[in-house]
DSSP file (Angstrom, degrees, kcal/mol; ACC not computed):
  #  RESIDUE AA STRUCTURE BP1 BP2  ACC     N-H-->O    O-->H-N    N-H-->O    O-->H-N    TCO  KAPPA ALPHA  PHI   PSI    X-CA   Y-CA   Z-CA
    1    1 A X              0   0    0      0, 0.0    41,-2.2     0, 0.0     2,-0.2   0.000 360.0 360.0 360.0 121.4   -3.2  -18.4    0.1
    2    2 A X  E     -A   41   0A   0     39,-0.3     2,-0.4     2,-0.0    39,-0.2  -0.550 360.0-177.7 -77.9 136.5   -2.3  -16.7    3.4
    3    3 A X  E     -A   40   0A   0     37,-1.3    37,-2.3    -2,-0.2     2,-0.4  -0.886  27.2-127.0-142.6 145.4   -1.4  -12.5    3.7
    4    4 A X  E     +A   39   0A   0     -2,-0.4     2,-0.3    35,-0.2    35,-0.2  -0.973  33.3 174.4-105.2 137.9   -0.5  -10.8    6.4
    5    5 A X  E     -A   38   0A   0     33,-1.4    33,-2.7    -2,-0.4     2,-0.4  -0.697  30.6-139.0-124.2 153.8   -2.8   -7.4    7.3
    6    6 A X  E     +A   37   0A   0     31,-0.3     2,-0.3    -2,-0.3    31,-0.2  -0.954  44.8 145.4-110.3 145.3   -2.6   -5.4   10.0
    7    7 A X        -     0   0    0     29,-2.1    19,-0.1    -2,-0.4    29,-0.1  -0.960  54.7 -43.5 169.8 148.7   -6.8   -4.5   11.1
    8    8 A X        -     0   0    0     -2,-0.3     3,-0.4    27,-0.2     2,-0.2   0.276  53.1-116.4 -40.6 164.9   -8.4   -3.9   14.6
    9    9 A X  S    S+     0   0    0     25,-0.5    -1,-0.1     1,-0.2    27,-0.1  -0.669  92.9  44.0-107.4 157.1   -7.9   -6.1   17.8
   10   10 A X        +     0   0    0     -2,-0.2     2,-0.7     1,-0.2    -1,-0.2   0.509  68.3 141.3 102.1  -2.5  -11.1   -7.9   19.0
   11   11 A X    >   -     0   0    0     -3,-0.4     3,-1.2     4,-0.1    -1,-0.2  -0.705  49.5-126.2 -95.8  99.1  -12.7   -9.4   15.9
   12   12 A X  T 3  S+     0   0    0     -2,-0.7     3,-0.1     1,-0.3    -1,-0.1   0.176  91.6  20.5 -38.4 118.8  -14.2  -12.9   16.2
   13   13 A X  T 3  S+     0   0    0      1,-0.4     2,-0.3     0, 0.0    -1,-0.3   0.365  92.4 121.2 105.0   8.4  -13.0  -15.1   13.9
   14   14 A X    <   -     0   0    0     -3,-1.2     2,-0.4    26,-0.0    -1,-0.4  -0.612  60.9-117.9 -95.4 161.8   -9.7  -13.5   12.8
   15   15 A X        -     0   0    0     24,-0.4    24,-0.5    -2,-0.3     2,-0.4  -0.784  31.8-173.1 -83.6 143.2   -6.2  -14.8   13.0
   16   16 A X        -     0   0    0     -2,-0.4     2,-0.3    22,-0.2    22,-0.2  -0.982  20.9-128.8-129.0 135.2   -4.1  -12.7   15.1
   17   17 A X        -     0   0    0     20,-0.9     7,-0.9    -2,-0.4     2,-0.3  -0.657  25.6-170.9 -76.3 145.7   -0.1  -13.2   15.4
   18   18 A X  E     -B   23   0B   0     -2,-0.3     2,-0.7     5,-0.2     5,-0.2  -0.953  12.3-170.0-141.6 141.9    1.1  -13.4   19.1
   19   19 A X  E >  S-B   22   0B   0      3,-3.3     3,-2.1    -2,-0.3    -2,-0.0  -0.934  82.9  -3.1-125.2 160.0    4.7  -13.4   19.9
   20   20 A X  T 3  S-     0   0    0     -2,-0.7    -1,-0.1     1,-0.3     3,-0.1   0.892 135.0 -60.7  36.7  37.0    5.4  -14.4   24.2
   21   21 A X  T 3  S+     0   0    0      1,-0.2     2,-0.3     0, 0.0    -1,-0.3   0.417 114.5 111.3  85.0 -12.1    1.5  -14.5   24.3
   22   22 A X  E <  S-B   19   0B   0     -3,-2.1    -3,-3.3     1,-0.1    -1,-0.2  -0.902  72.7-109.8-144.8 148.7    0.7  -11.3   23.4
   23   23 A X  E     -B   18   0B   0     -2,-0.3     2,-0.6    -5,-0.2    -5,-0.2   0.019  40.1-122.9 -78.4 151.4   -0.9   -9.8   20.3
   24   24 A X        -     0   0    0     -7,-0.9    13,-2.8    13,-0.2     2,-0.4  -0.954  17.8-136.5-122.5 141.1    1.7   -7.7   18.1
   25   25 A X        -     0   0    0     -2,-0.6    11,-0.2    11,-0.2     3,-0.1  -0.504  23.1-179.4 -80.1 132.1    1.0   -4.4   17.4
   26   26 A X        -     0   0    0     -2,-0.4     2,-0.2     1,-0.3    10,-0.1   0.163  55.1 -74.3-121.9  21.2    1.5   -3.2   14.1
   27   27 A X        -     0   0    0      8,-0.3     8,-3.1     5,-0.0    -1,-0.3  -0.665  51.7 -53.7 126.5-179.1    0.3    0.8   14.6
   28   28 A X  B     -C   34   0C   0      6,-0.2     6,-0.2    -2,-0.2     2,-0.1  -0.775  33.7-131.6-116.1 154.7   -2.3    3.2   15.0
   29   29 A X    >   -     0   0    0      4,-1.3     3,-2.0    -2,-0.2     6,-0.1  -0.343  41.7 -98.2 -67.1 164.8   -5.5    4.3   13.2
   30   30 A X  T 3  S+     0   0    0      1,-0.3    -1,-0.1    -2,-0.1    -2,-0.0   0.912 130.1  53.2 -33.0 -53.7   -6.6    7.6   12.3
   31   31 A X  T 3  S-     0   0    0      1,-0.1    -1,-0.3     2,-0.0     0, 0.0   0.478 121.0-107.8 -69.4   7.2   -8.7    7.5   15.7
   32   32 A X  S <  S+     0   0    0     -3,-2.0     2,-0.5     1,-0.2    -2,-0.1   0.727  73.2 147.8  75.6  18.6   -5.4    6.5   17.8
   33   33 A X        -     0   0    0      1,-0.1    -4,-1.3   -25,-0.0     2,-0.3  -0.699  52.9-107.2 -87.8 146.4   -7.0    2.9   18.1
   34   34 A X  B     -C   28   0C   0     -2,-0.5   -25,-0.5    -6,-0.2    -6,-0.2  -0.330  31.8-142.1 -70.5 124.5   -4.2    0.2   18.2
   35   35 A X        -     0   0    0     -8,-3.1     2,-0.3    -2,-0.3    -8,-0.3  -0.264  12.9-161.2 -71.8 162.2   -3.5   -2.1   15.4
   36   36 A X        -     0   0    0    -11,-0.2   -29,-2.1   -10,-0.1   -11,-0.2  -0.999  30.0-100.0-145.5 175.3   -2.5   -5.7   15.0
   37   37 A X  E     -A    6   0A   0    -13,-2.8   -20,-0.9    -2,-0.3   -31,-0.3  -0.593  42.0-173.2 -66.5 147.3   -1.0   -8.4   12.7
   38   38 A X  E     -A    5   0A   0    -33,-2.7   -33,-1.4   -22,-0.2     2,-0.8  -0.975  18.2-140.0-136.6 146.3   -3.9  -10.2   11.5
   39   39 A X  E     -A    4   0A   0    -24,-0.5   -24,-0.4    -2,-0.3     2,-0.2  -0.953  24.1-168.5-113.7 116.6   -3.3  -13.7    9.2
   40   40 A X  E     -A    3   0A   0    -37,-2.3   -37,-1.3    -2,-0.8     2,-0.7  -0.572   7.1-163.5-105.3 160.9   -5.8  -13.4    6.6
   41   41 A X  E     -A    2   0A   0    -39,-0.2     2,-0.3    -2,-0.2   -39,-0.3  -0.985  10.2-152.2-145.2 132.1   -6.6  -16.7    4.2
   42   42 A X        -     0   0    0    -41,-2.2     2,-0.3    -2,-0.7     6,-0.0  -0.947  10.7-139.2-124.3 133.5   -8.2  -16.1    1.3
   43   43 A X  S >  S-     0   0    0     -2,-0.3     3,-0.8     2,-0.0    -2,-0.0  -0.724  71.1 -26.1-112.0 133.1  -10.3  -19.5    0.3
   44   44 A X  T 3  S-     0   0    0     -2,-0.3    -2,-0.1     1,-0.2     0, 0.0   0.090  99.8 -45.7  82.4 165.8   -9.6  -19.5   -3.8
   45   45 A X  T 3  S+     0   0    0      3,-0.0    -1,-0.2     2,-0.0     3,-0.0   0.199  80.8 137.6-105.1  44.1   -8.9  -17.3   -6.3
   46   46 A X    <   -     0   0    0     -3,-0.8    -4,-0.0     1,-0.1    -2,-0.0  -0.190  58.6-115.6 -16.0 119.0  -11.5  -14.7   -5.3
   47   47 A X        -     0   0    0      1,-0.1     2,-0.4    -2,-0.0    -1,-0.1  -0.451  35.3-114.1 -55.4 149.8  -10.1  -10.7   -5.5
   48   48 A X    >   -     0   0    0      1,-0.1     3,-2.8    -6,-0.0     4,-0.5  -0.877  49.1 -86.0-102.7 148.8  -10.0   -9.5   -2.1
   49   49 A X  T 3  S+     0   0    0     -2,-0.4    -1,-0.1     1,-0.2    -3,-0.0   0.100 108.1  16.5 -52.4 150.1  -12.5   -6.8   -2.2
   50   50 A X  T 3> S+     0   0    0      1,-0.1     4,-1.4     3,-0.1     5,-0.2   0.743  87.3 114.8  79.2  12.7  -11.6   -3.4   -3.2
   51   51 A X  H <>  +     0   0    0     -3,-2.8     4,-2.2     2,-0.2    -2,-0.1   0.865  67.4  62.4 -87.8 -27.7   -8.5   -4.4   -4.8
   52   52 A X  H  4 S+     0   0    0     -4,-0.5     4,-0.2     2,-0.2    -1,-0.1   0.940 110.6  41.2 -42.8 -76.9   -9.6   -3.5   -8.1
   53   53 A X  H >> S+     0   0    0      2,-0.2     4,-2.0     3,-0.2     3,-0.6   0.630 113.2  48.5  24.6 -76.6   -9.8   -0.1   -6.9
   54   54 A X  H >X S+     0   0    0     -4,-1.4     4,-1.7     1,-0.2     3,-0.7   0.966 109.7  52.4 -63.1 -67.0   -6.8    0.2   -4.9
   55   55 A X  H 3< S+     0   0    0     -4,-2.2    -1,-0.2    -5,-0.2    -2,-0.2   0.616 105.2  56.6 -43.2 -12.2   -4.8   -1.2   -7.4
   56   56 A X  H <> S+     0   0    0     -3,-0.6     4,-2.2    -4,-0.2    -1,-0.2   0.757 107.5  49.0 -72.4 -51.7   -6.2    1.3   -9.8
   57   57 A X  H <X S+     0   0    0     -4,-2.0     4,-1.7    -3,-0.7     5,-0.2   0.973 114.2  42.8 -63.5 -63.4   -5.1    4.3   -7.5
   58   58 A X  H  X S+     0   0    0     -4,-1.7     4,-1.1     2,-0.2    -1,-0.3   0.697 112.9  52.6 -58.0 -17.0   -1.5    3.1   -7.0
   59   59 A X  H >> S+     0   0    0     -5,-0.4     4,-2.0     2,-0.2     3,-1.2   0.976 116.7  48.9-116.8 -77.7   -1.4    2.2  -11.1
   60   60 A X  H 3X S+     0   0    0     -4,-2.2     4,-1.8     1,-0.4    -2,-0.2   0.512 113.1  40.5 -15.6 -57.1   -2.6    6.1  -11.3
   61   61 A X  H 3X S+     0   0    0     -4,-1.7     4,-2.4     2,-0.2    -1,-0.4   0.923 106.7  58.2 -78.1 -20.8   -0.4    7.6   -9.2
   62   62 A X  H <X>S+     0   0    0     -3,-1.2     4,-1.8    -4,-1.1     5,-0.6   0.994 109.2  50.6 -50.4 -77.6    2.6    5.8  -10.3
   63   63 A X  H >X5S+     0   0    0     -4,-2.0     4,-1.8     1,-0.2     3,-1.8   0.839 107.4  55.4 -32.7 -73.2    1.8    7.2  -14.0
   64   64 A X  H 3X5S+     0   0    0     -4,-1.8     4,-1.9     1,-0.3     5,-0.3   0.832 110.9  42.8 -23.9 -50.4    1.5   10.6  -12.5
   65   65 A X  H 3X5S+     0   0    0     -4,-2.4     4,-2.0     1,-0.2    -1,-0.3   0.914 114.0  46.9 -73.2 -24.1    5.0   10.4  -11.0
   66   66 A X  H <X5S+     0   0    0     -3,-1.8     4,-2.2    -4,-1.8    -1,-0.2   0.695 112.7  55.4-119.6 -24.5    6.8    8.9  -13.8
   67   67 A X  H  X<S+     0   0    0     -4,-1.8     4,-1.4    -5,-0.6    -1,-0.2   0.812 106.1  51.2 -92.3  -1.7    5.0   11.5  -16.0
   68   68 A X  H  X S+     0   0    0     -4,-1.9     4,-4.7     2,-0.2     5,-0.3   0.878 110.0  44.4 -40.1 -77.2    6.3   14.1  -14.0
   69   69 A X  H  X>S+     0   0    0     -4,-2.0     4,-1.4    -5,-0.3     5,-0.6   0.935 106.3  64.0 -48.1 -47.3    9.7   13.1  -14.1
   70   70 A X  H >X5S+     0   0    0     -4,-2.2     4,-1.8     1,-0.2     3,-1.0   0.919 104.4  44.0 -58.4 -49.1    9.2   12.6  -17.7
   71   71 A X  H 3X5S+     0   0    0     -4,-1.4     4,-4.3     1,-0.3    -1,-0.2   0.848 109.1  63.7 -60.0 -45.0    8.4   16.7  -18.4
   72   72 A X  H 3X5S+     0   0    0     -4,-4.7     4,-0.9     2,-0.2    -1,-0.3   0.680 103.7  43.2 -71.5   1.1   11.3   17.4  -16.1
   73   73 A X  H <X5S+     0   0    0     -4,-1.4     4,-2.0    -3,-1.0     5,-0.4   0.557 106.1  55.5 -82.0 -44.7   13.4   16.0  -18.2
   74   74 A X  H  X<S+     0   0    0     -4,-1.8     4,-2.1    -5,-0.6     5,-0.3   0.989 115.0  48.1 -58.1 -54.3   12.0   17.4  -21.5
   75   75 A X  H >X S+     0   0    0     -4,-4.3     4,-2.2     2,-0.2     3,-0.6   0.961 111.2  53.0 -43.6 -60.8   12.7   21.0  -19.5
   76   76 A X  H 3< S+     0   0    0     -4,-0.9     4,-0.5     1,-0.3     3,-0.3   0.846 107.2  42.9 -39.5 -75.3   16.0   20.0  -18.6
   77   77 A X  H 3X S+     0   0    0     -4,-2.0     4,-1.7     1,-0.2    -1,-0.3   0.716 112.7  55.7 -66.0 -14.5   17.4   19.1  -21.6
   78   78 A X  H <X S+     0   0    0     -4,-2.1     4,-1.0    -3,-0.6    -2,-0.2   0.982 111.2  43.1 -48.4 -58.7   15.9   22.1  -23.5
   79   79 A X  H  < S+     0   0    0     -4,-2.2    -2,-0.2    -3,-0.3    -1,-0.2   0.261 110.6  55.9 -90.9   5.3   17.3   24.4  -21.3
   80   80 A X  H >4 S+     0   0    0     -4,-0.5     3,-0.6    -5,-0.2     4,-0.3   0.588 117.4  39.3-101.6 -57.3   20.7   22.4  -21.4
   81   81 A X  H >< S+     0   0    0     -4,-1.7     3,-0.7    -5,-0.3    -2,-0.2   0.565  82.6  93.1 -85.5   7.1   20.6   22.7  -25.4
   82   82 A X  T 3< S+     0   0    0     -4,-1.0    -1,-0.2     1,-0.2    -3,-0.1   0.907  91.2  46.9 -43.1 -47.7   19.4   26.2  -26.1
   83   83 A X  T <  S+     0   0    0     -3,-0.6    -1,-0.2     2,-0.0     2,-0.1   0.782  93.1  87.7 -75.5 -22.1   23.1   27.5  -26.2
   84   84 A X    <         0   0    0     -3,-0.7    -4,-0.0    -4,-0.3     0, 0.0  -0.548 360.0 360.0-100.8 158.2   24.8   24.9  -28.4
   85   85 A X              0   0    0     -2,-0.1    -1,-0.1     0, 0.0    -3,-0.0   0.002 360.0 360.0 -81.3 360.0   24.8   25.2  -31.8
């Protein structure tokens, strides 16, 4: 199974995407170093590391937002039915 990553230029033994010859850049790092497309292959069904993890965080905020929303709705409609009878 194949992914495409974006990850530092220069690393022996990575796939890199080229369009005309030339690497494409896909952004900067925190430190202002240049990104690239990287084609990553993953041999198996191995996790890639840290996905456990990451996936944890997104599953985590995603709950957070959706219980958010949920309580401003609960306000809302309180404070939309107060008056009626």
């Amino acid at each position: 199974m194949s992914g495409i990553v974006c990850g530092p230029g220069g690393v022996d033994g990575v796939t890199y995407a080229y369009v005309n010859a030339q690497q494409v850049s896909c952004g900067n790092d925190s430190n202002g170093n240049t990104l690239y497309v990287q084609v990553s292959t993953l041999a198996g069904d191995q996790p890639v590391p840290g996905g456990e993890l990451v996936g944890l965080q997104i599953g985590g905020a995603m709950l957070g937002v959706l219980a958010v929303a949920w309580g401003v709705r609960v306000i809302r409609d309180f404070l939309n039915s107060t008056g009626e009878t």
